[in-house]
ROVEXDO-178939 format. One record per residue (C-alpha): residue number from 1; residue in one letter; x, y, z. Coordinates in steps of 0.5 Angstrom, whole numbers, plus 500, padded with zeros to 3 digits. Example, Ala and Ser with C-alpha at 12.3 -4.5 7.8 and 13.67 -1.06 7.14 Angstrom:
// residues 2
[1, 'A', [525, 491, 516]]
[2, 'S', [527, 498, 514]]
END
This chain:
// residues 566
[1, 'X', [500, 500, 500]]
[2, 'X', [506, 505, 502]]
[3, 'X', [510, 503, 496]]
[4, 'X', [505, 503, 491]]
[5, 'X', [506, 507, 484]]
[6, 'X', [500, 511, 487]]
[7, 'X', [499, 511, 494]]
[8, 'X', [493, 514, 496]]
[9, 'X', [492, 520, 501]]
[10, 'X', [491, 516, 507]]
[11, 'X', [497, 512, 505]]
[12, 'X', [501, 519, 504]]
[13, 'X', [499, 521, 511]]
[14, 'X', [500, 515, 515]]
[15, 'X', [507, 515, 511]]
[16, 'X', [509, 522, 513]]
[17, 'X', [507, 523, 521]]
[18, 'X', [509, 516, 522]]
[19, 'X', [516, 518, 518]]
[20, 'X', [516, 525, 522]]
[21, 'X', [514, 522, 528]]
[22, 'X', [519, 517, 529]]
[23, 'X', [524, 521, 527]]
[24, 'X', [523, 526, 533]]
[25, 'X', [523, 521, 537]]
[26, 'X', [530, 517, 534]]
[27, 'X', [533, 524, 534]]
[28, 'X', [530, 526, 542]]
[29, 'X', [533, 519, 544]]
[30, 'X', [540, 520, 540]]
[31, 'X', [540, 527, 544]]
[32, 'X', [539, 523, 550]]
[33, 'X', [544, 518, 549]]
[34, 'X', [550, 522, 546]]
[35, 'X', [548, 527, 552]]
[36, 'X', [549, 522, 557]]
[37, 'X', [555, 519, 555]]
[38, 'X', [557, 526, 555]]
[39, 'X', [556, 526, 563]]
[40, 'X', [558, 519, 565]]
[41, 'X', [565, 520, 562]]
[42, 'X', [565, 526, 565]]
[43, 'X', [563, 523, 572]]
[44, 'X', [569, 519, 571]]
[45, 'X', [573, 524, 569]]
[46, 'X', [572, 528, 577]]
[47, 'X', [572, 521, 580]]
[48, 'X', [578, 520, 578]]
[49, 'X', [581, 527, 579]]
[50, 'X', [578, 526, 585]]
[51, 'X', [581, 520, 587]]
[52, 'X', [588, 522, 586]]
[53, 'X', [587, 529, 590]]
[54, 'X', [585, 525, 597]]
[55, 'X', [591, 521, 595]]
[56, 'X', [595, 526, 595]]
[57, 'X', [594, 530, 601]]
[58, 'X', [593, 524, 604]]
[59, 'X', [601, 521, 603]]
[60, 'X', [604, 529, 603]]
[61, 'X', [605, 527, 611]]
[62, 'X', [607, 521, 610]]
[63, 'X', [613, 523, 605]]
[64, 'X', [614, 528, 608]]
[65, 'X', [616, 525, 615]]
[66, 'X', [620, 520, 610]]
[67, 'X', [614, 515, 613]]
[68, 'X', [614, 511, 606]]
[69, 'X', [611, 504, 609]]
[70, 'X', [605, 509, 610]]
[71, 'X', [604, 512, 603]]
[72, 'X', [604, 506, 600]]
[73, 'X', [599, 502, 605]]
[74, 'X', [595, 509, 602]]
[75, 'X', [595, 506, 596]]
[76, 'X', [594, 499, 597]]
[77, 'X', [587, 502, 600]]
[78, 'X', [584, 503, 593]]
[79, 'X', [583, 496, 592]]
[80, 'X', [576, 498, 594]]
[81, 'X', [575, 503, 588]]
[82, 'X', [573, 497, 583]]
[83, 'X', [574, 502, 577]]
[84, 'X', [582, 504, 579]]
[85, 'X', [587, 499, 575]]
[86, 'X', [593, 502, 577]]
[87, 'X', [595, 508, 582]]
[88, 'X', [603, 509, 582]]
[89, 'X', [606, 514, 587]]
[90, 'X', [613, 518, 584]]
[91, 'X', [618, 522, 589]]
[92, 'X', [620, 530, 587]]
[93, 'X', [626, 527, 583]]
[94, 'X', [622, 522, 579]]
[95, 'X', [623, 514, 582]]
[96, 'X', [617, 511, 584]]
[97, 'X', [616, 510, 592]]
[98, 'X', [610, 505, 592]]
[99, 'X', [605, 503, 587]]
[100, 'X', [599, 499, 586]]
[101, 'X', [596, 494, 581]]
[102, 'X', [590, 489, 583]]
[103, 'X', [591, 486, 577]]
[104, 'X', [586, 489, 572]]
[105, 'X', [591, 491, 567]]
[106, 'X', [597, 486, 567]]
[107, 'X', [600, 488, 561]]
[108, 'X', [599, 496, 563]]
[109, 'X', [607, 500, 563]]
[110, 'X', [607, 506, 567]]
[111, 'X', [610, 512, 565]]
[112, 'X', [617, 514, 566]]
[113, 'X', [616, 521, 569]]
[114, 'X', [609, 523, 568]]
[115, 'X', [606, 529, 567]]
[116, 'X', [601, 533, 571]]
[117, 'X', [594, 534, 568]]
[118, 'X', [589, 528, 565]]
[119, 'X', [589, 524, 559]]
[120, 'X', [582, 522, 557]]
[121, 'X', [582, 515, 552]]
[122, 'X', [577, 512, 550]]
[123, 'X', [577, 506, 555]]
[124, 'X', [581, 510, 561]]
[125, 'X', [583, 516, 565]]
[126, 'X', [589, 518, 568]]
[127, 'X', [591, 523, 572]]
[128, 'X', [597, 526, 575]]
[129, 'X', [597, 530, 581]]
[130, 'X', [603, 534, 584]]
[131, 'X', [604, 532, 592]]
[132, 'X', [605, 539, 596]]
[133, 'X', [606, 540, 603]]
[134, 'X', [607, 547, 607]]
[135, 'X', [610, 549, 600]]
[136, 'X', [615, 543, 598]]
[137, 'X', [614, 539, 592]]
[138, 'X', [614, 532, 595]]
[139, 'X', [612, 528, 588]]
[140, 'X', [607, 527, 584]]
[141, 'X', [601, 522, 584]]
[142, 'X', [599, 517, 578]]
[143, 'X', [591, 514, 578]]
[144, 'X', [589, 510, 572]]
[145, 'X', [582, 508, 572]]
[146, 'X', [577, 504, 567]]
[147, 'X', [571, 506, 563]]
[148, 'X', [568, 499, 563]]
[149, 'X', [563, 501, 567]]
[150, 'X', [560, 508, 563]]
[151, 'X', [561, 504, 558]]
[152, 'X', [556, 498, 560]]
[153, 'X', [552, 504, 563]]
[154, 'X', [552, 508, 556]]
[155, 'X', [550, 501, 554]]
[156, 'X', [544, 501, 558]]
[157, 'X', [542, 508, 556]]
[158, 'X', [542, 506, 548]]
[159, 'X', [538, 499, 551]]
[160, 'X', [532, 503, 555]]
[161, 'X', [532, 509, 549]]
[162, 'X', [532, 503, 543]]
[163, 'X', [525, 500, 547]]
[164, 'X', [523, 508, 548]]
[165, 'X', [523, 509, 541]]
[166, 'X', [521, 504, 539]]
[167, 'X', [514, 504, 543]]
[168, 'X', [513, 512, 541]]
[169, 'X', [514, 510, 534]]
[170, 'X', [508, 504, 535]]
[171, 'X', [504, 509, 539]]
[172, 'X', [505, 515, 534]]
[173, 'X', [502, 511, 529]]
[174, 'X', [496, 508, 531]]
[175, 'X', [495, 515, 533]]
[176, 'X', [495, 516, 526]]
[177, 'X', [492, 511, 523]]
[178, 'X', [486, 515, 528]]
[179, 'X', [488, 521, 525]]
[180, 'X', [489, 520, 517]]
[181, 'X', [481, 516, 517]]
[182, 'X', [478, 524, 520]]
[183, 'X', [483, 527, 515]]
[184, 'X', [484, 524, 509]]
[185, 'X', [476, 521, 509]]
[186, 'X', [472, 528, 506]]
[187, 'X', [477, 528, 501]]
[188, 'X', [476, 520, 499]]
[189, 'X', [469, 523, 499]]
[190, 'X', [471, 529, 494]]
[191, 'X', [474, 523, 489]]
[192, 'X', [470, 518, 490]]
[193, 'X', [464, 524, 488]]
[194, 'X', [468, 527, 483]]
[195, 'X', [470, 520, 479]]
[196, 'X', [462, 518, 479]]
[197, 'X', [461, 526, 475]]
[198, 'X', [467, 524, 471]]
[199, 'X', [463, 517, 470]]
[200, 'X', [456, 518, 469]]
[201, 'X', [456, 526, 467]]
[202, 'X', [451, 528, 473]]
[203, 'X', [452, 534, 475]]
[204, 'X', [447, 535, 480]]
[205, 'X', [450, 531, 485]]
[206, 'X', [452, 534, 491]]
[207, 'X', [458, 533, 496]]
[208, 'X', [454, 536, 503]]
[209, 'X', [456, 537, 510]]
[210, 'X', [459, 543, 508]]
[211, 'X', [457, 547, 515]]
[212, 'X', [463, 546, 519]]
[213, 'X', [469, 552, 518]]
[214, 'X', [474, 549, 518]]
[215, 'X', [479, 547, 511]]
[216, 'X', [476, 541, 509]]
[217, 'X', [469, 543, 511]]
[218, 'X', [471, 550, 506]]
[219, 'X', [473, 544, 500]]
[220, 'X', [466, 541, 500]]
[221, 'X', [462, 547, 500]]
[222, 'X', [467, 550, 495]]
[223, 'X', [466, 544, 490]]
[224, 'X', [459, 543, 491]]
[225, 'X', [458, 551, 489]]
[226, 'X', [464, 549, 483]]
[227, 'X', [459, 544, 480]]
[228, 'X', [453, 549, 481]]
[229, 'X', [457, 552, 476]]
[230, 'X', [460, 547, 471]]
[231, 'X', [452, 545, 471]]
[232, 'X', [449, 552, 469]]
[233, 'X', [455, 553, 464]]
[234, 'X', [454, 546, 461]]
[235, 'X', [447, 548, 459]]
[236, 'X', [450, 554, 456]]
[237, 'X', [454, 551, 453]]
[238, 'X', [449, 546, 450]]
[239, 'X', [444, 552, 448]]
[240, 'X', [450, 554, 445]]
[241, 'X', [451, 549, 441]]
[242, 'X', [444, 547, 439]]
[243, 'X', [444, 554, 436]]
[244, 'X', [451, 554, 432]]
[245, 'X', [448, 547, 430]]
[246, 'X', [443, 551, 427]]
[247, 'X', [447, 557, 424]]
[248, 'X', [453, 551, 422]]
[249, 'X', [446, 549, 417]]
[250, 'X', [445, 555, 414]]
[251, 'X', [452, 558, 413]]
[252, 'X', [453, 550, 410]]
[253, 'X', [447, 552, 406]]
[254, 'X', [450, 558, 403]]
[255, 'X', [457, 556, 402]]
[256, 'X', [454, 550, 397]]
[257, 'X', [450, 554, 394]]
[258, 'X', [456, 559, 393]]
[259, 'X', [461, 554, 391]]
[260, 'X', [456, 552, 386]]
[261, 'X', [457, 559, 383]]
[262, 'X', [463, 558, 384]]
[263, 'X', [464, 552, 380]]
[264, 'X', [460, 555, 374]]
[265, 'X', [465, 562, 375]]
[266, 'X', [471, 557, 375]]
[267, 'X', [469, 552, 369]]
[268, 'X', [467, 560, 365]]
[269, 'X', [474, 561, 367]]
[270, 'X', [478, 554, 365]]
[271, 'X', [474, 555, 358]]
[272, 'X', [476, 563, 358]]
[273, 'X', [484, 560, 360]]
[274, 'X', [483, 556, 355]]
[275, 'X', [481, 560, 350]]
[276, 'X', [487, 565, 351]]
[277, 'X', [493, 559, 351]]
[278, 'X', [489, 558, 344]]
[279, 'X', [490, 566, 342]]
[280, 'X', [497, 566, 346]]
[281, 'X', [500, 560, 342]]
[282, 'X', [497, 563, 335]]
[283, 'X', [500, 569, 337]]
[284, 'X', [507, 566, 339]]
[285, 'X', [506, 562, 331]]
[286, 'X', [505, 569, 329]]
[287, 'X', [511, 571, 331]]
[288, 'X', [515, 565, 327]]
[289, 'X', [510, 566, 321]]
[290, 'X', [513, 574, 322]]
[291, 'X', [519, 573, 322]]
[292, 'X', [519, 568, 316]]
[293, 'X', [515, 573, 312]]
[294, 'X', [520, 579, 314]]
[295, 'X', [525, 574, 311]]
[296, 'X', [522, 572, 305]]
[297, 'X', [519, 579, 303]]
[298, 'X', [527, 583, 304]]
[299, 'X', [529, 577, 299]]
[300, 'X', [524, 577, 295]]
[301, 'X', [527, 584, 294]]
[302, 'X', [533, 582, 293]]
[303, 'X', [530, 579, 286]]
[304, 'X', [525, 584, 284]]
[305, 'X', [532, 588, 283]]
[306, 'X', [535, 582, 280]]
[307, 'X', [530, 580, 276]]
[308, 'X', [529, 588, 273]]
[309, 'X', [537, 589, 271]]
[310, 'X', [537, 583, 267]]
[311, 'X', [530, 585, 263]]
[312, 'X', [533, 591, 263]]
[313, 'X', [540, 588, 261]]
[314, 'X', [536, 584, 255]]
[315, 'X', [532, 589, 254]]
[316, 'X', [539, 594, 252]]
[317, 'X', [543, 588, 249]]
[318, 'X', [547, 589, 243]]
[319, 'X', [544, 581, 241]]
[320, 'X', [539, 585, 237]]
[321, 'X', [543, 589, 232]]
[322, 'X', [547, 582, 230]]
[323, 'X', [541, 580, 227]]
[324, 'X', [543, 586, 221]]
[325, 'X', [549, 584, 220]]
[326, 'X', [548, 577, 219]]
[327, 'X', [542, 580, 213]]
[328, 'X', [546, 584, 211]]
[329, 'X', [552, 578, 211]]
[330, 'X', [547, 573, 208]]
[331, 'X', [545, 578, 202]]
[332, 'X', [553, 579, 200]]
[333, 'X', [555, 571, 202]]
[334, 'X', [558, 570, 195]]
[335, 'X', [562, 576, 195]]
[336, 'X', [563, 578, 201]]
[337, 'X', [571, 578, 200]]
[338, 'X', [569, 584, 196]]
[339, 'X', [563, 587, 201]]
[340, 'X', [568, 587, 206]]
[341, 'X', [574, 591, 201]]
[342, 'X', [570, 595, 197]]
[343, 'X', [563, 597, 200]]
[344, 'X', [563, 603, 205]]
[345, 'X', [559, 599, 209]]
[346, 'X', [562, 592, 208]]
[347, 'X', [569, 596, 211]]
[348, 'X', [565, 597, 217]]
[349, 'X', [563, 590, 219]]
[350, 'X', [569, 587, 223]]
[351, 'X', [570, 593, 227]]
[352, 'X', [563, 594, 229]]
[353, 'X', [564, 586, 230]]
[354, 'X', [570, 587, 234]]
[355, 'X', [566, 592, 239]]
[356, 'X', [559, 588, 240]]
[357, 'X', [563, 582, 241]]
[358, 'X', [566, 585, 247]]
[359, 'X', [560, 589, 250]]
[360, 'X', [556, 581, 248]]
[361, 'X', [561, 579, 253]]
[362, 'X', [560, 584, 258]]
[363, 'X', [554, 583, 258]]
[364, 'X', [554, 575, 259]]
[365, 'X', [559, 576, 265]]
[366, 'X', [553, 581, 268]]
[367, 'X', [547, 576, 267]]
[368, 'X', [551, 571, 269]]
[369, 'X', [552, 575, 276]]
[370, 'X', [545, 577, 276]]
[371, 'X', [543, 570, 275]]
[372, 'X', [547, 567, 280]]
[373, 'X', [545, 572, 285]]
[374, 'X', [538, 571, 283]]
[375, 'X', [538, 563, 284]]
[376, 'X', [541, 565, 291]]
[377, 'X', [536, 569, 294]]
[378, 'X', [531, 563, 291]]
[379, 'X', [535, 558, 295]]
[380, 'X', [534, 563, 301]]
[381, 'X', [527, 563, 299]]
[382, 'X', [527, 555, 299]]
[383, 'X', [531, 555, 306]]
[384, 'X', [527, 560, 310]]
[385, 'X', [520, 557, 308]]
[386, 'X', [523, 549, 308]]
[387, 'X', [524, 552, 316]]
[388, 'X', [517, 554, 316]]
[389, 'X', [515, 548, 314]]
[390, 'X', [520, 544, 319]]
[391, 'X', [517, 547, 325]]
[392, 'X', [509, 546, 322]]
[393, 'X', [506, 541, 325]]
[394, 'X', [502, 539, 331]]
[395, 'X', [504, 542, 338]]
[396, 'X', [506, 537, 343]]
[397, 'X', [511, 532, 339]]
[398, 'X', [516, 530, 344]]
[399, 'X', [522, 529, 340]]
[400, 'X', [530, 529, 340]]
[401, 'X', [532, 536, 337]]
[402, 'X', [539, 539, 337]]
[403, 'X', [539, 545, 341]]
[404, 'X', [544, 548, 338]]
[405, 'X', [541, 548, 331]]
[406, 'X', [535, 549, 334]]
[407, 'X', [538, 556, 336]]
[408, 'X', [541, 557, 329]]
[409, 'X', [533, 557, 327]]
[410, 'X', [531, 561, 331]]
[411, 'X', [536, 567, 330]]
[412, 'X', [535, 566, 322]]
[413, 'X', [528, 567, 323]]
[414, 'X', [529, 573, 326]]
[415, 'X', [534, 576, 321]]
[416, 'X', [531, 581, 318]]
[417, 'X', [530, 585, 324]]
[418, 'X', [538, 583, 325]]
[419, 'X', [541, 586, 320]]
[420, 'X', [536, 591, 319]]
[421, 'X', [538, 595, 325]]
[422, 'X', [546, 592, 326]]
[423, 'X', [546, 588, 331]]
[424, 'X', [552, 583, 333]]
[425, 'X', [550, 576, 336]]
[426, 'X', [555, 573, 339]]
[427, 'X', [554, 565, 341]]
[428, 'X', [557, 562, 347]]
[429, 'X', [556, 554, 347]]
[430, 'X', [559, 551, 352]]
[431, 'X', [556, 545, 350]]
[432, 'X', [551, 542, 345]]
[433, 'X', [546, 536, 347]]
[434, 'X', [541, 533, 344]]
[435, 'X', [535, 533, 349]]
[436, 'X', [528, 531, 348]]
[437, 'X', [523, 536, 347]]
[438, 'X', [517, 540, 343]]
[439, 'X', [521, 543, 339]]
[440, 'X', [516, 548, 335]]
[441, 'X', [515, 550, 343]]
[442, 'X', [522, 551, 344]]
[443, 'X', [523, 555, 337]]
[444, 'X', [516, 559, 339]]
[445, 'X', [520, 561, 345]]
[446, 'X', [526, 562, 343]]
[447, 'X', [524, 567, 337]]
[448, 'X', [520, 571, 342]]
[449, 'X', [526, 572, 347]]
[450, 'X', [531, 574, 341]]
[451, 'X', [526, 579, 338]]
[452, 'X', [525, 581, 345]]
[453, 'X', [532, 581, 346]]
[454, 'X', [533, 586, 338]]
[455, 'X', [527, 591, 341]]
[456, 'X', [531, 592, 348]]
[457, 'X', [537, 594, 343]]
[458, 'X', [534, 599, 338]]
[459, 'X', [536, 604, 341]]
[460, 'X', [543, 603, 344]]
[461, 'X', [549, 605, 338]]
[462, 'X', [552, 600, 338]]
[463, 'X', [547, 594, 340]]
[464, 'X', [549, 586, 342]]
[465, 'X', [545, 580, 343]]
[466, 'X', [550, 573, 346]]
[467, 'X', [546, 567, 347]]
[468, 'X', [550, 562, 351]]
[469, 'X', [548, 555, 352]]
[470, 'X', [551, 551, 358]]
[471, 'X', [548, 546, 362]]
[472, 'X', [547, 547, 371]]
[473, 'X', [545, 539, 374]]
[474, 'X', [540, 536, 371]]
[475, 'X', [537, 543, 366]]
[476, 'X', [539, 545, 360]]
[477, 'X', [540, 552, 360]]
[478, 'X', [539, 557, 354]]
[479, 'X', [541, 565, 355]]
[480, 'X', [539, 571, 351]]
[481, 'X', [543, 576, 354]]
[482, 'X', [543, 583, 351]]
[483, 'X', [546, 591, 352]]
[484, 'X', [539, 594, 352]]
[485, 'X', [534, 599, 356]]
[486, 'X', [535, 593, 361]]
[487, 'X', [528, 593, 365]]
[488, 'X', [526, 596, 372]]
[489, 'X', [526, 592, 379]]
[490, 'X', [518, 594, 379]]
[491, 'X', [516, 590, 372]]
[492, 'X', [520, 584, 373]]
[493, 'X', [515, 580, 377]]
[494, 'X', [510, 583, 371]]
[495, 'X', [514, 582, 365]]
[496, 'X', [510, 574, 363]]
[497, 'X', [504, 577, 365]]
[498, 'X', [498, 577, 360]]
[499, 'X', [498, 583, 356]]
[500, 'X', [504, 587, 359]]
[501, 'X', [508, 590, 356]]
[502, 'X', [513, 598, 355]]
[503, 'X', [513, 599, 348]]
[504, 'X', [507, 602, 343]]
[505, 'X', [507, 598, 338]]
[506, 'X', [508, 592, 343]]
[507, 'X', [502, 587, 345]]
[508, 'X', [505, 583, 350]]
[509, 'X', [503, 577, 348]]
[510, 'X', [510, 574, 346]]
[511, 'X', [513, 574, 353]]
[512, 'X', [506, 571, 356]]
[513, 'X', [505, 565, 350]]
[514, 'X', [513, 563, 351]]
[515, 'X', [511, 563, 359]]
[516, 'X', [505, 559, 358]]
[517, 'X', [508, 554, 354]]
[518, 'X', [514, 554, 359]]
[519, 'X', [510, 552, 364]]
[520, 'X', [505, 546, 360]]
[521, 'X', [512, 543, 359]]
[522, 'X', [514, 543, 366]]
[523, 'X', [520, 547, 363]]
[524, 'X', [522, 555, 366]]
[525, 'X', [524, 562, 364]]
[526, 'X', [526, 566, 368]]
[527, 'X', [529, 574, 368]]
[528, 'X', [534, 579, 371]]
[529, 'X', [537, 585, 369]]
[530, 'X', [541, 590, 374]]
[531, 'X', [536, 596, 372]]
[532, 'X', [535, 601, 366]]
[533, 'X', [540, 602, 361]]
[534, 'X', [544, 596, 364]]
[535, 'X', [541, 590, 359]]
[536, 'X', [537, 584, 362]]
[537, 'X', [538, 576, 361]]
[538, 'X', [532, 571, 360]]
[539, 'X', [534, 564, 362]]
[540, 'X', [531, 558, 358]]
[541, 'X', [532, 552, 363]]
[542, 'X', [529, 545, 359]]
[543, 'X', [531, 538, 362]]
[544, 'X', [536, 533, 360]]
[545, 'X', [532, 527, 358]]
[546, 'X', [535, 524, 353]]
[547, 'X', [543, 523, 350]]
[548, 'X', [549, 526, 354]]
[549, 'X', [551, 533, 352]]
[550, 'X', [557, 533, 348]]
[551, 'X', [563, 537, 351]]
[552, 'X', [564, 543, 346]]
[553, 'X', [568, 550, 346]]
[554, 'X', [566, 557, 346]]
[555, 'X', [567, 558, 340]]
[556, 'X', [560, 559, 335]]
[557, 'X', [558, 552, 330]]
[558, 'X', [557, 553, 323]]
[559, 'X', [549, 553, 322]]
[560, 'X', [545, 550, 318]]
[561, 'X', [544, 555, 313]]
[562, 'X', [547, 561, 312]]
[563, 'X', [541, 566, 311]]
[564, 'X', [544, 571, 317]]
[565, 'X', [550, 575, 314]]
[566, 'X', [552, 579, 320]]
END
């Protein structure tokens, strides 16, 4: 019951006045012991010094009339003091004049020459008195005494306190015992009463017996006014709760039909959402097609003029006077000896021949040229639109793609704003993998970041673009860096957002588009720039899915197709 785990509360005081009292009670009778052994040795202590001073006036007469026989009968008087094991009786120089010995100590050696005083051991006591007499220093008296019977005294002491202690220690708790069960029994109620609350909930029972003014009588009425309120507070509670419950209903109802509204706005949204990928990804393959058409239109340009200086070059063409001469030829045929030396006109035919022959020749280097750069600028209309046609096609197609050449592509589509406004492009190919991807998604991005990149340096003098490719763990990553009006710190969260954009004629949705189809492919852009005036850098990063990337320097691959002159 003590050493339980959980003791109960009548335990715990029984436990405690029984430990308490039994230590004033060991404590008391310690006290007691220690104190009374204190005296007895003390006792023994003046018994002997007693002794020793008798002794001493006792044999002072008899030494000083030389009457030794006397003094050591003196001695042997000690035999009736049961607690003396030894007396010795010493002359003034020191020599032992009689002593007496009964036995006691058999192995006892005296001292030589001992001193006056007293020396207190554990089992003796001895003491050393002077012997005087009318002034004169006669000797000195040695007494040594046992403390065999303190001891066994003390012994019996430590005995009587033990049975005392023991006997207060049975009575203090039995009176205990008496005391917890006045004690300890209201609150056994109070936990009794409180565990059949917490067991059954009823909250109408009551303790009582909360007259008296004492503590416990306090707790009781305390603990009855504590459930008188828990009770009232249940109810309420429970008027409370039923009242929730109804607006828990009505607010459930609202919410559903809110979140029925909500749904129908989310699906208008989702279609709405879908609509403007539709018009995002149209407008980023209106980018491409752009770019292709500036391309194909300054070509065509270039053919136009070509084609008009040959026409003109026909036109003009000293081919069409031979057609005289070879009439006037074949009207002289078989004269033309004398045609050539004779007639005025005969004589002017080599020379003419002489001439047209050089301007003929002339004029086949010119159209030959002409022709060349004519079959030239076909092929780059051939080029550009199979390019076109490379790229056209369902979207979602995922597959191995050279990114390099990829980037090659999307510069040639943007050639002719390129070279329109001088712009160097420099590359940096750290690397040059192979990746899996929808290429024609890649292509839209990476023209929308290039054009971007050529309307930030329109209005730097001496305008640069450098498109690094390099890889970062498992991402590939394309950057297009350029020296342009750069961006401000406010508008770097907004740049890929719908319709944002810090140009006039801009529309904002080439940035948006390639964002969007970014994120379809789980792939990411992303924007820095140190502030206006000071250029930005837009960072493709595409996942490694396929070949190993192939080490290579920095210095730029040939492209595919030589369409960009600068």
């Amino acid at each position: 019951m003590f050493l339980s785990r959980h003791p109960t509360i009548a335990s715990r005081l029984v436990l405690v006045m029984s430990l308490s009292t039994g230590a004033a009670i060991a404590f008391s009778c310690v006290a007691f012991l220690w104190s009374e052994m204190g005296m007895i040795r003390a006792h023994k202590v003046r018994e002997t010094e007693t002794v020793a001073r008798q002794l001493a006036v006792g044999v002072a007469r008899d030494i000083s009339e030389q009457d030794l026989a006397a003094a050591a009968a003196q001695l042997q008087r000690l035999v009736e003091q049961p607690s003396i094991s030894y007396a010795c009786l010493y002359s003034a120089d020191g020599l032992k004049i009689a002593e007496f010995q009964p036995g006691r100590e058999p192995e006892f050696v005296p001292p030589q020459r001992p001193q006056q005083g007293r020396r207190i051991e554990d089992s003796h006591v001895e003491v050393t008195q002077p012997v005087n007499h009318s002034g004169q220093h006669l000797g000195h008296v040695f007494v040594r005494s046992t403390t065999t019977d303190s001891q066994h005294r003390a012994y019996r002491f430590g005995a009587i306190a033990a049975v005392v202690m023991i006997a207060s220690l049975c009575v203090a708790t039995m009176l205990t015992f008496g005391l917890q069960r006045w004690i300890a029994h209201p609150l056994v109620a109070l936990a009794e009463l409180a565990q059949r609350i917490s067991e059954e909930g009823d909250l109408a029972l009551r303790v009582g017996g909360g007259n008296t003014t004492d503590e416990i009588g306090l707790l009781r009425a305390q603990f009855d006014r504590m459930l008188e309120r828990i009770q009232q507070g249940d109810k309420a509670i429970r008027s409370a709760q039923s009242r929730l419950e109804e607006r828990v209903t009505q607010r459930t109802r609202e919410l559903m039909e809110v979140n029925d509204k909500l749904m129908l706005e989310m699906k208008r949204r989702d279609e709405l959402s879908t609509k403007l990928i539709d018009v995002s990804r149209t407008a980023g393959m209106a980018e491409v097609a752009n770019g292709v058409l500036h391309n194909v239109g300054n070509v065509l340009n270039s053919v136009t003029v070509s084609a008009s200086l040959i026409r003109e070059t026909v036109r003009c063409s000293e081919a069409r006077d031979l057609v005289l001469v070879l009439n006037m030829i074949q009207q002289h045929r078989d004269d033309l000896h004398h045609y050539f030396t004779d007639d005025e006109r005969g004589r002017l035919l080599p020379d003419y021949l002489a001439r047209a022959s050089a301007i003929l020749e002339q004029e086949r280097t010119s159209l030959q040229q002409r022709t060349e750069e004519l079959c030239k600028n076909v092929e780059h209309i051939r080029d550009v639109i199979a390019t076109q046609q490379s790229y056209t096609g369902l979207s979602g197609v995922m597959e191995s793609v050279a990114i390099a050449e990829l980037i090659e592509d999307a510069v040639q589509i943007n050639a002719s704003s390129i070279n329109k406004r001088n712009i160097q492009i420099q590359r940096d190919f750290a690397v040059t993998p192979t990746l899996v991807v929808d290429k024609r998604k890649v292509l839209q991005i990476l023209v929308n970041l290039i054009k971007n990149a050529v309307h930030a340096v329109e209005e730097v003098k001496e305008g640069r673009i450098r498109l690094e490719l390099s890889l970062k763990g498992e991402w590939a990553q394309i950057r297009v860096v350029d020296n342009g009006v750069g961006i401000a710190a406010g508008n770097l969260d907004r740049i890929f957002q719908h319709g944002f954009t810090t140009r006039r004629d801009g529309h904002g949705l080439g940035l948006h588009s390639g964002a969007i189809a970014a994120k379809e492919h789980g792939w990411s852009i992303a924007v820095e720039s140190p502030g206006p005036g000071l250029g930005a850098t837009f960072t493709l990063s595409l996942p490694r899915r396929s070949e190993a990337s192939r080490p290579g320097s920095t210095t730029t691959p040939p492209p595919r197709r030589p369409l960009l002159t600068k």
